[in-house]
N, C-alpha and C positions, 0 to 999 in steps of 0.2 A: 731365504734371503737372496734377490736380487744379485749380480756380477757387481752393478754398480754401487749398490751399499756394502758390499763385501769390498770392495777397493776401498772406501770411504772408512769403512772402519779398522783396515790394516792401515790405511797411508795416515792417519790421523795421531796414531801409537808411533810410528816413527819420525813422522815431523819433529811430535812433542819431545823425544828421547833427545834427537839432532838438538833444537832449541835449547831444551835443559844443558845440553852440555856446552853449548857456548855460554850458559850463563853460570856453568858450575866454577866454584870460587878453583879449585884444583886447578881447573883448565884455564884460567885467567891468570893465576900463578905461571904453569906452565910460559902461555904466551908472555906474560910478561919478564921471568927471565932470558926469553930468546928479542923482544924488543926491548925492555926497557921501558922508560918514562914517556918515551913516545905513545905506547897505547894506546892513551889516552885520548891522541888527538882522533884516531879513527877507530877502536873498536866498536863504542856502540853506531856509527855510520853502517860499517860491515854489518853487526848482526841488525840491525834493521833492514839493509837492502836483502839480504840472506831470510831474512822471515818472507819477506815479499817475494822473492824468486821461488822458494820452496812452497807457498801458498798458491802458487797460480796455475801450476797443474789442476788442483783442487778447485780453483773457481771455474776455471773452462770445464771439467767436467762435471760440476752442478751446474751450469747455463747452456751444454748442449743438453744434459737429461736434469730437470730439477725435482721428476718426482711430481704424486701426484699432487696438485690443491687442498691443503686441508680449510685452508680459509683464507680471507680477503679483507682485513678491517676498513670499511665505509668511513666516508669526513660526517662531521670534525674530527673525530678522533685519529681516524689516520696523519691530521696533519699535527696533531698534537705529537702524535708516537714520533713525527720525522724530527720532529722542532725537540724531543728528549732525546733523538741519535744525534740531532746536533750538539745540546750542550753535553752529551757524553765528550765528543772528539776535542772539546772547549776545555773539559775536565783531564783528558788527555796531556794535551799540549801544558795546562799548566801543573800536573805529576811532572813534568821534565824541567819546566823553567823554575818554580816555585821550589825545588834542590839538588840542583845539579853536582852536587858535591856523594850525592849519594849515587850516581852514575861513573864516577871517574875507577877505574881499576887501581890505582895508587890511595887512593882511600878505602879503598874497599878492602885489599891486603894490609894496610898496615904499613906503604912504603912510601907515602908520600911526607913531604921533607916537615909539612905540618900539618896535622890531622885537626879536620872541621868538626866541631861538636853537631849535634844530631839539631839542634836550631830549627824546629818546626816552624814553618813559613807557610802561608794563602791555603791551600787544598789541604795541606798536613794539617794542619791545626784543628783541624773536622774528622779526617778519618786517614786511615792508616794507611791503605792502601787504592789511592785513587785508580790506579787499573783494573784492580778487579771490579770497582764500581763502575766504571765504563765500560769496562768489556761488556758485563753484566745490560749495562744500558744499552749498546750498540746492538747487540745479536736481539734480544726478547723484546726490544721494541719495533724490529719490523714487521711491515704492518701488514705482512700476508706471512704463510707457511705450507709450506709440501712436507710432504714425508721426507723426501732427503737431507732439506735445511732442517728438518726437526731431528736428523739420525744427527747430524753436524755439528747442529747448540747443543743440542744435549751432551756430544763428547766435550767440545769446548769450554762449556761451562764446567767438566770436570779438572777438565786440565788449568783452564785458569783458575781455580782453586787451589790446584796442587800446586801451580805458579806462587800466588799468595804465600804459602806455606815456607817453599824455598826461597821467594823473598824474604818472611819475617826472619829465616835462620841466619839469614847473611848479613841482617840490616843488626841482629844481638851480636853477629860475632864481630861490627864493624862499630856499633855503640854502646856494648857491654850493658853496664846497666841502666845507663842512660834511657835505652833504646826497651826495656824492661817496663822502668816508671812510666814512661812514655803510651803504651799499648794500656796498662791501667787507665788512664784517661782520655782515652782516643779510640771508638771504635774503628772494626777493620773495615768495612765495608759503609753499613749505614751513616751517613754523617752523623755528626754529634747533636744538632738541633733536634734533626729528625728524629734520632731515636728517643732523645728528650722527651718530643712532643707523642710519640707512641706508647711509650710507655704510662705517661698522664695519662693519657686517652684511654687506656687498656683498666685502669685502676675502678 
């Protein structure tokens, strides 16, 4: 193994550790009895700018060595792959607008002064967890790879799994059983048409 996929594959395991723990329910606890109800107005602000700041070691060094070519996807298809990284980041944006109530650190603990039922709304009502469907979109639809962005998706997509996973624990201990019946009728990843229509197909 390479210096530089040996960096890639240690800093990748501490990133993810770092992230998990700003988003562990304990440490949200914590912060929130040293702020308060304020949290709310800037914690996910921080850990958003904090995933970007801690990612960017990471992208300069796949864009000064990215590793050799494994391939090159040719149009049309390359511009189709771009036009599905686009509606991934579209998918993105409405996982945040479509329940923001499942973002606030006062609903998430249990302290805020009225707690929002679990109200599937636009992207929920399809699947459960629209990040990992994007993330999923975003990385394996670009439309060339090296060896190193393949060492990269490959951890990533572990970790955005395991992300999925510590999402769904937080979202039962924040909607109990609601959030239970809920994952019965809403797959995690696949939307709900789609896998409708795969499973016909497969019969």
């Amino acid at each position: 193994m390479s210096m530089i996929n040996a960096i890639l594959v240690a800093y990748l395991p501490v990133y993810s550790a770092l992230h998990s723990l700003l988003a562990n329910r304990q440490f949200k606890s914590l912060v929130w009895r040293i702020y308060g109800p304020d949290v709310d107005k800037w914690y996910m602000k921080f850990f958003g700018i904090f995933a970007v700041i801690t990612l960017a070691p990471l992208a300069l060094l796949f864009l000064s060595s990215p590793g050799k070519r494994l391939y090159t996807i040719k149009p049309p298809w390359r511009g189709l792959m771009i036009v599905g990284q686009i509606l991934a980041s579209l998918v993105t944006v409405r996982a945040f607008t479509d329940a923001p109530h499942r973002f606030s650190i006062s609903q998430q603990l249990g302290k805020a002064r009225k707690q929002e039922p679990l109200d599937p709304r636009g992207i929920y009502r399809y699947v459960q967890d629209p990040f990992l469907l994007s993330g999923f979109m975003q990385i394996w639809l670009t439309p060339f790879m090296t060896t190193r962005l393949l060492v990269l998706y490959a951890m990533t997509s572990v970790y955005l799994y395991l992300g999925s996973l510590h999402w769904e624990r937080r979202l039962r201990y924040q909607f109990g059983r609601e959030y239970e019946a809920y994952q019965k009728e809403v797959p995690r990843v696949i939307p709900k048409a789609l896998k409708s229509r795969l499973s016909g197909g497969s019969k």
